[in-house]
C-alpha positions in Angstrom: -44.7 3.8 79.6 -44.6 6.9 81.1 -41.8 8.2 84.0 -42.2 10.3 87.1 -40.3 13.1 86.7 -40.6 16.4 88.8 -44.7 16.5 89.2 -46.5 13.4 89.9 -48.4 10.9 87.5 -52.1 11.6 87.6 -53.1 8.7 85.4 -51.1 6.4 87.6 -52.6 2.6 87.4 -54.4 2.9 83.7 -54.0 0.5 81.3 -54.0 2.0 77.9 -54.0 0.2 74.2 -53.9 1.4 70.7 -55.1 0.1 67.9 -53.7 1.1 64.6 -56.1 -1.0 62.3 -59.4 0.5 63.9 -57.8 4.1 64.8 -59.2 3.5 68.8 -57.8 3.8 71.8 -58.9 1.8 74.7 -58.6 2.8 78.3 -59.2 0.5 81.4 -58.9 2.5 85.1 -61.0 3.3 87.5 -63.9 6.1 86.1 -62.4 9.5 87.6 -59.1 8.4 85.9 -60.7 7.3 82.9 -62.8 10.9 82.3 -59.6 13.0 82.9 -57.7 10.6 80.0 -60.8 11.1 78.3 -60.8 15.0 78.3 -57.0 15.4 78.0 -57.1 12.9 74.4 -60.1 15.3 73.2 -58.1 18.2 73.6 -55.4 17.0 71.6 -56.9 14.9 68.9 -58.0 18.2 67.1 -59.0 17.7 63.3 -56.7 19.4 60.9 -58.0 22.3 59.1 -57.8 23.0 55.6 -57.5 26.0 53.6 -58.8 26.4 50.0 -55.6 28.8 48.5 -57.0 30.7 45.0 -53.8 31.2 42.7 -53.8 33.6 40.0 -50.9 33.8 37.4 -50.6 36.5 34.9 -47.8 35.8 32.7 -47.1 39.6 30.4 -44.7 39.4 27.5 -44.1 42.8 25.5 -42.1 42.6 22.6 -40.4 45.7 20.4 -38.6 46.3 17.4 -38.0 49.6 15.2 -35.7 49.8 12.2 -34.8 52.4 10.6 -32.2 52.2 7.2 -31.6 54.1 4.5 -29.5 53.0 1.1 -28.8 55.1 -2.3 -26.3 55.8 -4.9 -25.5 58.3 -6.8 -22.8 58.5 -10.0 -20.7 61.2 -12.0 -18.6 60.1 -15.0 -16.0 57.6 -13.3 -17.3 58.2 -10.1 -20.1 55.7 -8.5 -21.2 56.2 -4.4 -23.2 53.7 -2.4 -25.0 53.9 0.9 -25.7 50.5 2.0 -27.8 50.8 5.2 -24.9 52.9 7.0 -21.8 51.1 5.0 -20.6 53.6 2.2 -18.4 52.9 -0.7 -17.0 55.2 -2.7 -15.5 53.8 -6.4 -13.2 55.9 -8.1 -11.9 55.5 -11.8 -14.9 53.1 -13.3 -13.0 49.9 -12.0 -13.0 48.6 -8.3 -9.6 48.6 -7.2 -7.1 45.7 -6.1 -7.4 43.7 -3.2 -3.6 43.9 -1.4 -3.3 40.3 -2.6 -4.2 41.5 -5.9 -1.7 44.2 -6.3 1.3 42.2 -4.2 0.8 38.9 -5.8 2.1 39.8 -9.3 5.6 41.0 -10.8 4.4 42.8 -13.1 3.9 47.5 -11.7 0.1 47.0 -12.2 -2.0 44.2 -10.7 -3.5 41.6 -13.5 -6.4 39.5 -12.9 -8.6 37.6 -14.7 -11.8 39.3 -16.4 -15.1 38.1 -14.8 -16.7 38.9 -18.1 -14.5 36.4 -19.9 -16.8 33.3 -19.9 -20.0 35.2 -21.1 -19.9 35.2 -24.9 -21.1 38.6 -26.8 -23.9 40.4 -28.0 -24.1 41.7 -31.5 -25.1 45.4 -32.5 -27.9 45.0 -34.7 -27.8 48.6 -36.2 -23.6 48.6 -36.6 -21.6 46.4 -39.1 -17.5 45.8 -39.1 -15.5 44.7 -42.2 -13.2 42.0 -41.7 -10.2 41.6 -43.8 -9.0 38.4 -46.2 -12.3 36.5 -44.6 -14.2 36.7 -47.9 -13.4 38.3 -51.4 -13.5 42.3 -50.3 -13.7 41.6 -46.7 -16.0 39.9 -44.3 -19.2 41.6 -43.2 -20.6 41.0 -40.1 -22.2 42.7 -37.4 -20.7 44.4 -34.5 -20.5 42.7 -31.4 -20.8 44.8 -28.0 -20.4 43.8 -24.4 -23.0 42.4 -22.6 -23.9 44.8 -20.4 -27.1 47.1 -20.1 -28.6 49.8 -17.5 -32.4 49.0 -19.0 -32.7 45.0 -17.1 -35.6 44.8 -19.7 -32.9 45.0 -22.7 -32.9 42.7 -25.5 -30.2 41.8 -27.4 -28.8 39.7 -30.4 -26.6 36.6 -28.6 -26.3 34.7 -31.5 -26.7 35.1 -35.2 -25.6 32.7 -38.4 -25.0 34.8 -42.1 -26.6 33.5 -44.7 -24.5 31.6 -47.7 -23.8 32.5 -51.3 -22.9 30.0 -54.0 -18.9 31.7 -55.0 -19.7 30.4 -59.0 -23.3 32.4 -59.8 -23.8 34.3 -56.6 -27.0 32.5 -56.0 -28.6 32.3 -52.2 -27.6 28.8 -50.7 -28.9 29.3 -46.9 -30.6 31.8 -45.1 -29.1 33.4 -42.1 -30.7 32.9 -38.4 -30.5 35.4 -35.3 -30.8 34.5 -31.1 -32.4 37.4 -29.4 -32.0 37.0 -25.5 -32.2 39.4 -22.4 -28.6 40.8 -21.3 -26.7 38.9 -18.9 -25.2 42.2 -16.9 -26.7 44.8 -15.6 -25.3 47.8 -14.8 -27.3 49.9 -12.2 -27.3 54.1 -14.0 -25.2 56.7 -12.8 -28.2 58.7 -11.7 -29.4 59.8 -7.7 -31.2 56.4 -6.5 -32.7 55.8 -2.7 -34.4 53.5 -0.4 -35.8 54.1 2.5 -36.9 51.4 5.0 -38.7 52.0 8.2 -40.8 48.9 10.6 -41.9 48.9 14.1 -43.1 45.3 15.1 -44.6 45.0 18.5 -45.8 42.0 20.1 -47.8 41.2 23.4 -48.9 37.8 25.4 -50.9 37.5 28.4 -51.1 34.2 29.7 -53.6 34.1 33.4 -54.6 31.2 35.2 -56.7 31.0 38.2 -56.6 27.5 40.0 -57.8 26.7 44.0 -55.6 24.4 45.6 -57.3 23.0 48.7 -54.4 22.3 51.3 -54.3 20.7 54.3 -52.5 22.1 57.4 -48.8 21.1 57.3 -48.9 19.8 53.1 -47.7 21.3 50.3 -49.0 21.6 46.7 -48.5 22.7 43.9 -50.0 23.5 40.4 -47.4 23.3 36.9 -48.8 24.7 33.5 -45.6 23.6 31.8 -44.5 22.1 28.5 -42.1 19.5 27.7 -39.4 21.2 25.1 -36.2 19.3 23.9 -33.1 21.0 25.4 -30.6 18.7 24.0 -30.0 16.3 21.7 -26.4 14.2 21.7 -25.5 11.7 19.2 -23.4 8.9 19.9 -21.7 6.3 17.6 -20.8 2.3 18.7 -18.9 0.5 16.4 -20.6 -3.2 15.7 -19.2 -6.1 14.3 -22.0 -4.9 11.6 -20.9 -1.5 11.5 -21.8 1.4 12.8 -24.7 2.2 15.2 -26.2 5.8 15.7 -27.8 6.3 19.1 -29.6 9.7 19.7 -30.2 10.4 22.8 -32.8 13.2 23.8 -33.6 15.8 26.6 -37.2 17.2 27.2 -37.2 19.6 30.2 -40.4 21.2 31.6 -40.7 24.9 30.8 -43.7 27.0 31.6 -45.7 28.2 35.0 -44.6 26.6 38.5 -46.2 27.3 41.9 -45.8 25.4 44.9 -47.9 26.4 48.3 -46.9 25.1 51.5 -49.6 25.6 54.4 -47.3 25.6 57.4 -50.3 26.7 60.0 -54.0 27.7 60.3 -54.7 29.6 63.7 -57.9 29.7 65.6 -57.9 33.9 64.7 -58.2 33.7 61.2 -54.7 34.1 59.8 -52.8 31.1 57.3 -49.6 30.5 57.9 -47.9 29.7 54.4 -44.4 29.9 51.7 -44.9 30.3 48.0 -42.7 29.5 45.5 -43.4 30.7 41.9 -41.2 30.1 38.9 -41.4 31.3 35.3 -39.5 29.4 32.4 -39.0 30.3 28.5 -37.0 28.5 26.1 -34.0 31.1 24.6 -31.5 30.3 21.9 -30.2 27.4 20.5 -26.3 26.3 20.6 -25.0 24.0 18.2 -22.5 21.1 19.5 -21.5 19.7 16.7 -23.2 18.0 13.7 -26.7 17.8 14.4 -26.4 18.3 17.6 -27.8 21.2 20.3 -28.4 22.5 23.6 -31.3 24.7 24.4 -30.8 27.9 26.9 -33.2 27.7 29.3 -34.0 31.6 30.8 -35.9 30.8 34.6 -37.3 33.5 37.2 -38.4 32.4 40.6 -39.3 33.7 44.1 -38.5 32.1 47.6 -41.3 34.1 49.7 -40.3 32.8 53.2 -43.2 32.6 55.5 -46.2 35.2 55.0 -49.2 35.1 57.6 -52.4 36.0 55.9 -55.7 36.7 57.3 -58.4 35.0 55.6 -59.5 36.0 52.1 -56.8 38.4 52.4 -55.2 38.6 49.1 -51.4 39.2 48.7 -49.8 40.7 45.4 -46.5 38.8 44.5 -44.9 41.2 41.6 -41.8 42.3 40.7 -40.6 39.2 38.9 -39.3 41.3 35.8 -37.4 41.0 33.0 -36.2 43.7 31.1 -34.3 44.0 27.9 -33.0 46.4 25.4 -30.4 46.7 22.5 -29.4 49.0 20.1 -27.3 48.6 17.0 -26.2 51.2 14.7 -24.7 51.7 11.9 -23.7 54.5 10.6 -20.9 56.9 8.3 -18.5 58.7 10.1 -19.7 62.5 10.1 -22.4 62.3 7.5 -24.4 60.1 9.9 -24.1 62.5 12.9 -25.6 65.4 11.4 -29.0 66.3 13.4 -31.6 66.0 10.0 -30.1 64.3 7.0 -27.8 62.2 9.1 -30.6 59.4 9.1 -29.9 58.7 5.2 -26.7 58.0 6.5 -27.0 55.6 9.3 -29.1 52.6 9.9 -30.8 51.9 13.8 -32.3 48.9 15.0 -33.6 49.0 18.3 -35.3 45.9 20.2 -36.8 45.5 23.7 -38.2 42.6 25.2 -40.1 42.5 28.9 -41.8 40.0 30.5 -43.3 40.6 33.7 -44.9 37.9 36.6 -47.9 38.7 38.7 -48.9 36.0 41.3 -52.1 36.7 43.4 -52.8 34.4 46.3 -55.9 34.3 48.8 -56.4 31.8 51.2 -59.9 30.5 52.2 -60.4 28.5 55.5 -62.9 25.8 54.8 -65.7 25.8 57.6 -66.4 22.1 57.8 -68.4 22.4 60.8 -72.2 21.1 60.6 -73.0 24.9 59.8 -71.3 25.1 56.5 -72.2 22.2 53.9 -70.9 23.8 50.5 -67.7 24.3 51.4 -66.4 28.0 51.2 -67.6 31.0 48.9 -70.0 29.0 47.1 -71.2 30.8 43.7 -74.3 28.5 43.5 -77.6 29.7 41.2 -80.4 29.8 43.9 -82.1 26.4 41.6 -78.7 24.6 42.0 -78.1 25.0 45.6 -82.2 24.0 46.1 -81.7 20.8 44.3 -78.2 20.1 46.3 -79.8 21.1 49.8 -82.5 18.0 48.7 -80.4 15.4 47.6 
């Protein structure tokens, strides 16, 4: 019921019903009463508009990496040099020097430890013979045996060989002899200049672009998602049964991809929309290890709160600016040599990488003319045959 308050009731007397099932409203009062209800319910039960909102996405992803290293070596007598990508070593003597657990481990003035070439057995000279004492009547002959070691990696080498056998009575021939050729075990890069350069630029680019139309309704909200489930986590637990132990693994998928929600607040009689947007941008990043097999997946998000905007219609509004913008270094280099302005780059290795990824969200709004005029909708691209046979069915 209604109260007086400072004006007077017009509609004083009327008996009014509503009927939820049938969406009516009855009124019983005399007729002059009846026609003012009448026009005040008409100019309040107003239709709600709708707006047809175009949404175009372009997703850019630029990707770039140059590196740049340089390695060589170089020897003189017991001198040997190495620049490793921008990490030099410089080996004196012919024999790497002690570790300082090496040379303070021992009691003895020099540092003694075992010789990695002890476990290979030796190659034999195949051109040079030595004379062994008291191991045969005049000496033993057999051939010389030489490290295994070579500078040619295609070498070939005697590893093996058995000397043939003599009866001691009448000198006669009681076995023949047998050789083992094989490929050197060592190798032992030449004292001469050697370098390697190594240049590569890798660039990569994505475009993703969507273009959906959302038709809203004055006051709703929706949204469109072009999203992928990835697995963020995984966490494994263990239950001890009277049967043993159970493994339960227990996964995480999270949505990563495009995200737009549009909320049409208001569509005035002038033309304009009323309306908040709400992009967001997600891309899976590196993975962190928990333990065991066990993970958890960085998830890198972008998003924009736009507020309310009031467009006019088929105005179009730009959303950009959702940037992200990477770039790293690394270099490696020898002090001095690899500052010098020419030939400091045989003595330094660069890597450079740069990532950016950029958002672009376009956004028109259309207000649907659902009068009797309009029967297509709004900004219908129809082929002249298509819209004939529509207009007759």
């Amino acid at each position: 019921g209604a109260t007086e308050g400072q004006g007077p009731l017009l509609l004083r007397g009327m008996s009014v019903t509503a009927d939820e099932r049938l969406n009516s409203v009855t009124l019983v009062g005399p007729p002059e009463k009846v026609e003012m209800a009448t026009a005040m319910l008409m100019q309040l039960d107003l239709r709600q508009r709708q707006v047809a909102v175009n949404v175009k996405i372009i997703d850019v992803n630029l990707t770039g990496e140059a590196t740049q290293s340089s390695s060589f070596s170089f020897g003189i007598n017991d001198t040997f040099f190495v620049n490793d990508g921008g990490a030099a070593s410089l080996n004196f003597g012919g024999i790497n020097p002690p570790t300082r657990g090496q040379s303070t481990g021992g009691v003895t003035s020099r540092p003694i430890i075992t010789n990695p070439l002890s476990d290979e057995d030796p190659f034999f000279d195949r051109d040079s013979t030595i004379r062994t004492p008291l191991t045969a009547p005049g000496g033993g002959v057999g051939l010389r045996p030489i490290r295994p070691v070579t500078e040619r990696p295609g070498a070939v080498g005697l590893s093996e060989y058995e000397p043939f056998e003599r009866d001691l009575t009448d000198g006669s021939l009681t076995a023949l002899g047998s050789t083992t050729a094989a490929v050197f075990p060592f190798f032992q890069y030449p004292r001469r200049f050697l370098s390697t350069l190594q240049a590569q630029i890798v660039s990569g680019r994505a475009k993703i672009l969507t273009d959906p139309t959302l038709v809203v309704q004055e006051g709703e909200t929706a949204s469109v998602q072009l999203v992928q489930e990835v697995l963020q986590s995984r966490t494994t637990t263990f239950t001890d049964t009277p049967s043993g132990t159970r493994e339960t693994i227990q996964p995480q998928l999270v949505p990563v991809g495009l995200t737009l929600g549009v909320n049409v607040q208001r569509i005035d009689d002038n033309g304009f929309v009323t309306m908040t947007i709400n992009p967001e941008v997600s891309s899976p990043g590196s993975q962190v290890g928990t333990g065991g097999d066990d993970f958890v997946l960085q998830i890198f998000r972008r998003n924009l709160q736009s507020g309310r905007i009031r467009l006019r219609d088929g105005q179009t509004l730009i959303v950009s600016g959702i940037i992200q913008d990477q770039e790293r270094t690394d270099v490696s280099k020898i002090p001095l040599l690899g500052d010098l302005p020419i030939l400091g780059s045989l003595f330094r290795r660069s890597s450079t990488s740069s990532e950016r990824a950029e958002v672009i969200v376009l956004v028109t709004p259309n207000i649907l003319d659902d009068s009797d005029r309009s029967g297509f909708g709004y900004q219908n691209n129809f082929s002249p045959d298509v819209r004939q046979m529509m207009q007759g069915r």
